[in-house]
C-alpha positions in Angstrom: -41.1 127.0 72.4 -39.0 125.2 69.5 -40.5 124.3 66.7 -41.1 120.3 66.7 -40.5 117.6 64.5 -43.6 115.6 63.7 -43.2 112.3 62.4 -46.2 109.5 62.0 -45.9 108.3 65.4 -46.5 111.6 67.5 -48.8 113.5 64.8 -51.7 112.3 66.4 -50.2 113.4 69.6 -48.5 116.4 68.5 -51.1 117.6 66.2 -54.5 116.4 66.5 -54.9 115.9 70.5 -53.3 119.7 70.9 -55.0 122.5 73.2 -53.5 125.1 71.7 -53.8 125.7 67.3 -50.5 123.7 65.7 -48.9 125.3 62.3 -47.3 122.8 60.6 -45.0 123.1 57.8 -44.6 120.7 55.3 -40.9 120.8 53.9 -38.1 119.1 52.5 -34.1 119.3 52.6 -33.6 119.6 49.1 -36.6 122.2 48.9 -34.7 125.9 48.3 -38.1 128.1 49.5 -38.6 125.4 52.5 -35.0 126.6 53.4 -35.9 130.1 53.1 -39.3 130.1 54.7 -37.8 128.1 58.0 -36.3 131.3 59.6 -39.8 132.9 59.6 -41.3 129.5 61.2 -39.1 129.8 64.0 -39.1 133.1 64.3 -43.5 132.1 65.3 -42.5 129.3 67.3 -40.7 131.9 69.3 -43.0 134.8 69.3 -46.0 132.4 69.9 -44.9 129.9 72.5 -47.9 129.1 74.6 -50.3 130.4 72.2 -49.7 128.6 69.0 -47.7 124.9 68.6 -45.5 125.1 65.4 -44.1 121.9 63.8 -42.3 120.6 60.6 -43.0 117.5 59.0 -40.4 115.9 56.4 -42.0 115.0 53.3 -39.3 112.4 52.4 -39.2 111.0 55.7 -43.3 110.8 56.6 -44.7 110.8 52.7 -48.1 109.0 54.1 -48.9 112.4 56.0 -48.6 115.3 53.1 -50.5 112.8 51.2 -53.1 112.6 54.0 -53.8 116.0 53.4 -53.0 117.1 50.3 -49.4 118.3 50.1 -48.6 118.7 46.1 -45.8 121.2 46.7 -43.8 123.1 49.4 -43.9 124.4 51.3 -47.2 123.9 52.6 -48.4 124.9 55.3 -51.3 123.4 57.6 -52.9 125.1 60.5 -55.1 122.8 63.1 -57.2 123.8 65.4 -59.0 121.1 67.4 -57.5 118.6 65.5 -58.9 119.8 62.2 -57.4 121.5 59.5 -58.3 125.3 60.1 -56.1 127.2 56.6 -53.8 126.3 54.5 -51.2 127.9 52.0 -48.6 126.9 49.9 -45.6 128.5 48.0 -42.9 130.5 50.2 -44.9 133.2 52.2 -43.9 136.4 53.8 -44.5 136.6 57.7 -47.5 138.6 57.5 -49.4 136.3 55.6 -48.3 133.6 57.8 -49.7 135.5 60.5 -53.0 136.3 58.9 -53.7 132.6 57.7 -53.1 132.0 62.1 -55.7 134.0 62.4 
């Protein structure tokens, strides 16, 4: 499975409604480690399909959400597990740690 792009009309959907845990990560264009860390969030969204929903919300383009949940910097990311936030980390992160916060 792709990664998806959540905006503030399907989060709800997307995110809090899903059956299976959803990483999302909170990034922007202009954002150098956002750019860096993306090749790792696919590389999930691949490895996971099935198991594990991985999405990416655009800071600039849905601001409401990161600040729904607390998004100073990025990249953030938010794991959700029955439509509740489950971990969270910020700052560019190696896969391994993205893996551990999954649980």
């Amino acid at each position: 499975m792709s990664v998806i792009t959540i905006t503030n009309e399907n989060f709800e959907q997307e995110v809090l409604a899903s059956q299976v845990p959803v990483l999302v990560d909170f990034w922007a264009e202009w954002c150098g480690p956002c750019r860096m860390m993306a090749p790792v969030v696919d590389q999930l969204a691949e490895e996971k399909a099935g198991a594990l929903k991985v999405g990416k919300i655009d800071i600039d383009q849905c601001p409401e959400l990161a600040s729904k949940f607390g998004v100073m910097s990025i990249p953030t990311l938010i794991v959700f597990k029955e439509g509740q936030v489950a971990a969270k980390s910020v700052g560019l992160k190696p896969k391994a740690a993205i893996e551990e916060l999954l649980g």
